[in-house]
N, C-alpha and C positions, 0 to 999 in steps of 0.2 A: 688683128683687132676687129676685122669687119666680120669676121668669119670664125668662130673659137671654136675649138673641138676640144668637147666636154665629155667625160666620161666618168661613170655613176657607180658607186663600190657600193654595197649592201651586202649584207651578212643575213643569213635566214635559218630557221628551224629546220627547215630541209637539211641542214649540215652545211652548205653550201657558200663560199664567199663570192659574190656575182660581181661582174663588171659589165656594165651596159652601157652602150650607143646612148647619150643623153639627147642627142639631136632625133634620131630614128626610132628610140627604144628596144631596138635590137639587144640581145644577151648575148653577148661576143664570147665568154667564159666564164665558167664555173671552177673552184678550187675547191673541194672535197679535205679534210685531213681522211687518214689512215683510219685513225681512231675512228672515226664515224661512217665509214663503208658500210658496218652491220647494224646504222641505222635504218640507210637507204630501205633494208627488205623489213623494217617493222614498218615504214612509211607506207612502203607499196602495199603491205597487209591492210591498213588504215581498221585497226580492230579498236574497240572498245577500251577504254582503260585510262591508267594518268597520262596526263601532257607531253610529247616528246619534244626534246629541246636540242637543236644542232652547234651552229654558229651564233648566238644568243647574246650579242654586243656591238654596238657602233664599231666599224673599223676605225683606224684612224691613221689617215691617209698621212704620211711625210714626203712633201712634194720639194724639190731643192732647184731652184734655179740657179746655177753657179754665177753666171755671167749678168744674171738680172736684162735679158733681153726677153723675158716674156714668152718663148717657148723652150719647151722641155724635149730634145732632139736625143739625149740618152750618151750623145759621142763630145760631149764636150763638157763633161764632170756634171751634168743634172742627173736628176733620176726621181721617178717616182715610187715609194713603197709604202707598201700597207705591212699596220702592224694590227692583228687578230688576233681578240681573247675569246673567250668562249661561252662567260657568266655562267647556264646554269646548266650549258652542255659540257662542261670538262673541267679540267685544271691545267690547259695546255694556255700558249700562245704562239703564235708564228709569224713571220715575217714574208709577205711574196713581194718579188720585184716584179712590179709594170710598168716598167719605164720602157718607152719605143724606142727603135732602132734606131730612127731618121725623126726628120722635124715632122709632125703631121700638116697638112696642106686641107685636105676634105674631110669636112666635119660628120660626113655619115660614112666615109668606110670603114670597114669591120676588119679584124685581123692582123693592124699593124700595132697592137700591144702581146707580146707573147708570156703567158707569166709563168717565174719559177719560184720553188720555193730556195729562200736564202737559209735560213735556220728557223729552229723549234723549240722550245721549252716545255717538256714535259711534267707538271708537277710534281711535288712529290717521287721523283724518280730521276730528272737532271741534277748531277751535281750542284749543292747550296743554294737549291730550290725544295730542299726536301718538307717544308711547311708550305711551300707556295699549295692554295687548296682554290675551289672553284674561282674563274678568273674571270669573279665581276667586276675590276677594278682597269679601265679602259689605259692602256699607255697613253702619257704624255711625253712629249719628244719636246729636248729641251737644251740648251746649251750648258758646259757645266763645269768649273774649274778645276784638272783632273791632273794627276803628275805621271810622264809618262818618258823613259828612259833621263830622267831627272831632270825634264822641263816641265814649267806650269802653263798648260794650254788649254785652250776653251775644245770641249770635242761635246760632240751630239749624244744624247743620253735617252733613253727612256725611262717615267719612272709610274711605277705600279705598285701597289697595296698587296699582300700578297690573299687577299680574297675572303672570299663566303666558305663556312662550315657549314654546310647542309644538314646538321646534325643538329643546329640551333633553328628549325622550320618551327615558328610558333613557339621557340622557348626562349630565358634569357638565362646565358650562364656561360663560365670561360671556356676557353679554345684552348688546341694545344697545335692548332694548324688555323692560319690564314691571319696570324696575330703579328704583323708585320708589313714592311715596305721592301723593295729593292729596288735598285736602280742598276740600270744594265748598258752595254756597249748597242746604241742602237744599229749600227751596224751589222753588229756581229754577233750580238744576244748573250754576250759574253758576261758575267755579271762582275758588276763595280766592288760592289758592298751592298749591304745589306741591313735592319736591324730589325729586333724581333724582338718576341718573349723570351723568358727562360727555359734554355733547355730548347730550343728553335736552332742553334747550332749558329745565329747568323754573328755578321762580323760585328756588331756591338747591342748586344742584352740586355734591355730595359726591366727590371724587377716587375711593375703594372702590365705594362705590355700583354695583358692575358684574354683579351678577347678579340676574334677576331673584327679584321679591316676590309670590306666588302667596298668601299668607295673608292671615287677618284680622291686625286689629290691634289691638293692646292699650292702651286708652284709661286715664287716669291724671287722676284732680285729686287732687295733690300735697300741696294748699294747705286741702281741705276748702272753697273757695269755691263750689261749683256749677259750675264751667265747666273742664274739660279743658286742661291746661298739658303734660301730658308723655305721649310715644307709645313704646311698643315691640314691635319686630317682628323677624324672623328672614327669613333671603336662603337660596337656592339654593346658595352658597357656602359654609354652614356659620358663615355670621356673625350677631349680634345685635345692631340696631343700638338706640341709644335717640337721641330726638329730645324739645327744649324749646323750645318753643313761645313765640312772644315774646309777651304782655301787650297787648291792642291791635292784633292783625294787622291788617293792610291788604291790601288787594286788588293795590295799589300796590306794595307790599315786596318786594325780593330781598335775595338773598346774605343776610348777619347781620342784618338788619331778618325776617327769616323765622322763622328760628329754630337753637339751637344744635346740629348732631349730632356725635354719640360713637359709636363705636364697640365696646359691652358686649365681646365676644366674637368670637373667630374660633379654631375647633373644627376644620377639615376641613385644614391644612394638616398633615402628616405631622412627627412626631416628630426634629428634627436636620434638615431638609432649608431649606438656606438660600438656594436660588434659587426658592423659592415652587413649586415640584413640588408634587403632590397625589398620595401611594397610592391606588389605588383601594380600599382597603378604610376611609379617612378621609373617603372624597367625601360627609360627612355633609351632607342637606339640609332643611330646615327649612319643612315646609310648612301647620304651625298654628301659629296665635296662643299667643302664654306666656303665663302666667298671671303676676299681680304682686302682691306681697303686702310691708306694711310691717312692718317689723318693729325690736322691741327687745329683744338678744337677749345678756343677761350670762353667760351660760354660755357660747355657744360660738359668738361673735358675737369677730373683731380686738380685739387691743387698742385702745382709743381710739376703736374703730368697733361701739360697738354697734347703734348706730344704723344699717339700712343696707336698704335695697329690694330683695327676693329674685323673682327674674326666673324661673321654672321653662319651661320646653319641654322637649320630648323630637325627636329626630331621626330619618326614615324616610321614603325616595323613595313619596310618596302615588302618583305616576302607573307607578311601576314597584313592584309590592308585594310580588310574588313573587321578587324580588329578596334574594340570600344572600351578595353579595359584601363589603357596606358592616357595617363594624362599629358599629352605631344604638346611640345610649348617653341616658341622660334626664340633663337638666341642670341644673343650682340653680345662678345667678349670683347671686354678692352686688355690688349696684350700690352704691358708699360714697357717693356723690356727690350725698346726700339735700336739701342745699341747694343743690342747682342747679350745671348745669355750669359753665365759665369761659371765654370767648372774650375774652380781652387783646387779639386780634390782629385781632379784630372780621372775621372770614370766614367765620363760620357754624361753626367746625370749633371740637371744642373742643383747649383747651390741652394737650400732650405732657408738659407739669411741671405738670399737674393733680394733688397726691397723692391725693387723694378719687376719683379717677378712673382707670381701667386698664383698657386691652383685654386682655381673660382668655385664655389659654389653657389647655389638657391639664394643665399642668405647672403652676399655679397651681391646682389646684384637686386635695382629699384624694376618694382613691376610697375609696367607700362600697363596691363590688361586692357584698364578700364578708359585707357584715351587720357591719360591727364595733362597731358601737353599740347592738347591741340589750342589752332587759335582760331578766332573768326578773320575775317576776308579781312579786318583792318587791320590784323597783326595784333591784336590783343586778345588774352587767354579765356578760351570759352568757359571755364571756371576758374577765376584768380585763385582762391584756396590748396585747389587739388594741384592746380600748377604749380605754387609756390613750394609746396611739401615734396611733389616730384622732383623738380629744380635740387632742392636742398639734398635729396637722396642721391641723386645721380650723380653730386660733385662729392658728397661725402665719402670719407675716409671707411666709412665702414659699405655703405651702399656702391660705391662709385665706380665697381670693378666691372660696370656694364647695364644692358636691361633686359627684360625678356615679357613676350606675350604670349600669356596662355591659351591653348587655341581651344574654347569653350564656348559655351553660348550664352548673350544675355542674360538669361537665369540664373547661368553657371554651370549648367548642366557640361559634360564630355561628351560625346558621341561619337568619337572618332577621326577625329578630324588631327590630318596630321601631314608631314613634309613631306614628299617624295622627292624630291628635285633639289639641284642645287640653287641659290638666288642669288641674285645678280643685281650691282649697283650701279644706277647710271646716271647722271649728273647730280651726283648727291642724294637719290632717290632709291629705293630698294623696295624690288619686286620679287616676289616668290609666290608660288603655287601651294595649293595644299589640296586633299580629296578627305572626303566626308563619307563612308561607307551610306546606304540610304537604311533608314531608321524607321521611318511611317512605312509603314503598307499598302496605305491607300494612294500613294506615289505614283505617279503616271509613270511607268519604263522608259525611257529618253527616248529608246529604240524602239519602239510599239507605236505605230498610229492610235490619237486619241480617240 
C-alpha cells in the first residue's frame, strides 16, 4: 500500500500495444501483431499520404485478484490480461497475458512482467466471426450466466459489437458486415453466441439488424444477481436496439434459446415518409455506447409506468465530424418493459402486442429543445405555460415514451454540433459532451497564438 507498482498499457498507431513503468516512465515492452509488421516500414518511410492507423483502441485491461489481498503474484489463480481491438487498424482482436511471475515488491523495476500472446480473432476469417469487420467496439468483460457440461454458472465473458464498415466513410446505408454483437469465452476467445443481421450466419438473426454496430456496449444486470442479463446498443441507422439474454446460455443455442431482441428506437427515418426514405438531414448515426439508468419516477414517469429503464445516447457521424448536414439531437428513451421482454412466438424477436414494449420514434417523444422545464432557484417554473404543456407531454400516452434535445442554435440554425461520447449519470444528473466543427472563419485557431 505504501508503495504500489503501477504499470501503464497504451495501444498506439505505431501498431504497437505498450506497457510502461508508471513510476519511472520506462517502456518495458512492446506487442506488434503479425498483421501490422508491414506497417512498421511505411512508418519508417514517413511519406506523404492518408493517415496510417495501427493499435487504434483503448485496451482493456482484466485484472483478477482471486484472493482479494491486493496484489497480483500470477501463482495463486490472479492474473493480469489485456484484451486489444484495433478500430480503424484492422478487424482482429487479441488477448496478451501480463500477469507477473511473483508478487512485485519495487515499483521501478522493469522486466518482471513477461507478455504472451493467449489467443486472436481474426475478422472475417476466424470461424463465426466471418461479419466481425473493423473492431471499433472495445471488449467489455463481464460475468455471465452460461450452461456448461449441464450446470448453470456464472463464467467471465467478453462482449463486443461486431464493428465499423469502412465502406460507410461519409455515407449512410446498410451493411452486410459489422451489423452485430458477440460474446465470447474471455478466457479463451472461444465464441458463446452471437447475433446479427440476415444472412450474417450468427447464432440468432434479427430481420432490422442491417447496419452496422461500431460501438461499445452497454451491459445491464437487471436482476442485481452479479451476472449481466440485458445489452443495449445503437446502429448506423439511427436505431437502438435492446437484447435479453437467456439464463443458462449455451454455446449450443440458436434463434430463441439465444436470447430475446427488441427494437428501443428508430430515429433517422424522416417525418411522414412511408416508403422508408431517409432526408439527409435525419441520417442520424449512433456511434457510442448509451448510458442506462433505472428509474422510479411519480412525477413525470406514464401513467401505470413509473417504473421504466432510461436509455440516454446522443447522435453524430464520429468518422465524418466536420460534418453540418445531419440534424444530431441527444436522446432519453424510456424502456417500459422492466420485466423482461415477451417472445410468444419463441423466434428470438419480441412480441408486436408487447404493451410494456414499443419502438420509439420523433413523434413519440416530448422535445425539451427549448428548456421548458427549467425552474428558478425557488423551485418554481421559469415559464408556468411552457412547463405545464411539457409536464403534460411527457406523462402523456402519446408523448411519454421519453424526450430529446435538438442540438441547434438559439436561432435554430444546425451547424454541426453533434455526440461523440458516451454520457454519463451521476447523482441524477447527466453529463455528455458534444463538438461543433468551426463555422466562422474569422475564429481564432485554439492552437495559434493570438
Amino acid at each position: 500500500e505504501a508503495s504500489p507498482v503501477d504499470k501503464l498499457f497504451i495501444a498506439t498507431n505505431g501498431g504497437a500495444l505498450r506497457m510502461i513503468n508508471a513510476t519511472s516512465g520506462i517502456e518495458e515492452w512492446g506487442f506488434i501483431p503479425q498483421e501490422l509488421l508491414p506497417l512498421q516500414r511505411l512508418l519508417r518511410a514517413n511519406a506523404e499520404g492518408e493517415h496510417l492507423y495501427g493499435l487504434d483502441l483503448t485496451p482493456t485491461v482484466w485484472l483478477h485478484d482471486d484472493n482479494n489481498d491486493g496484489k497480483i503474484a500470477g501463482n495463486d489463480g490472479d492474473f493480469v490480461r489485456i484484451l486489444q481491438a484495433m478500430r480503424r487498424g484492422g478487424n482482429n482482436i487479441y488477448s496478451i497475458e501480463a500477469t507477473p511471475t511473483s508478487a512485485l515488491t519495487d515499483p521501478t523495476a522493469t522486466g518482471n512482467v513477461l507478455p504472451r500472446l493467449r489467443w486472436e480473432i481474426l475478422g472475417g476469417v476466424t470461424a463465426g466471426f466471418e461479419f466481425l469487420s473493423q473492431t471499433w467496439s472495445q471488449p467489455k468483460v463481464t460475468s455471465l450466466r452460461v450452461t456448461e457440461g449441464g450446470v448453470n454458472v456464472a463464467k467471465a465473458v467478453a462482449i463486443f459489437a461486431a464493428g465499423y464498415d469502412p465502406n460507410l466513410d461519409k455515407e449512410f446505408n446498410t451493411s452486410s458486415i459489422g451489423n452485430g454483437i458477440f460474446i465470447i469465452d474471455a478466457a479463451t476467445g472461444e465464441l458463446i453466441t452471437s447475433i446479427g443481421g440476415p444472412g450474417t450466419g450468427a447464432r440468432l438473426e434479427v430481420p432490422d439488424m442491417t447496419y452496422a454496430i461500431p460501438s461499445d456496449i452497454a451491459i445491464l444486470d437487471s436482476n442485481g444477481d452479479n451476472s449481466a442479463d440485458r445489452l443495449y446498443f445503437g446502429d448506423l441507422g439511427g436505431q437502438v436496439w435492446r437484447v435479453d439474454l437467456v439464463d443458462g446460455l449455451s454455446p449450443a443455442s440458436t434463434g430463441h434459446e439465444v436470447a430475446t431482441v427488441g427494437k428501443l428506437a428508430d430515429i433517422s427515418k424522416s417525418a411522414g415518409a412511408t416508403d422508408g426514405s431517409v432526408h439527409a438531414a435525419e441520417t442520424r448515426k449512433f456511434h457510442a455506447a448509451p448510458d442506462v439508468v433505472q428509474v422510479f419516477d411519480e412525477d413525470f414517469g406514464q401513467s401505470g409506468f413509473a417504473r421504466y429503464d432510461l436509455i440516454l445516447i446522443g447522435s453524430g457521424a464520429r468518422e465524418d465530424p466536420l460534418s453540418s448536414a445531419v440534424h444530431d439531437t441527444f436522446w432519453a428513451f424510456r424502456d417500459r418493459a422492466v420485466d423482461g421482454l415477451k417472445d410468444e412466438n419463441d423466434d428470438g424477436l419480441v412480441d408486436n402486442d408487447d404493451p410494456s414494449f414499443h419502438t420509439i420514434v420523433r413523434d413519440d417523444m416530448t422535445d425539451l429543445t427549448g428548456n421548458p422545464l427549467q425552474l428558478n432557484l425557488d423551485g418554481s417554473p421559469e415559464d408556468p405555460d411552457a412547463f405545464e404543456a411539457a409536464e403534460a407531454d411527457i406523462t402523456s400516452d402519446e408523448n411519454g415514451f421519453g424526450w430529446y434535445i435538438d442540438l441547434k442554435e438559439p436561432d435554430g440554425q444546425y451547424i454541426g454540433e453533434k455526440v461523440l461520447s458516451k454520457p454519463v449519470v451521476l447523482a441524477g444528473k447527466l453529463f455528455f459532451t458534444t463538438y461543433t466543427p468551426e463555422v466562422d472563419d474569422e475564429l481564432i485557431n485554439a492552437c495559434q497564438l493570438a
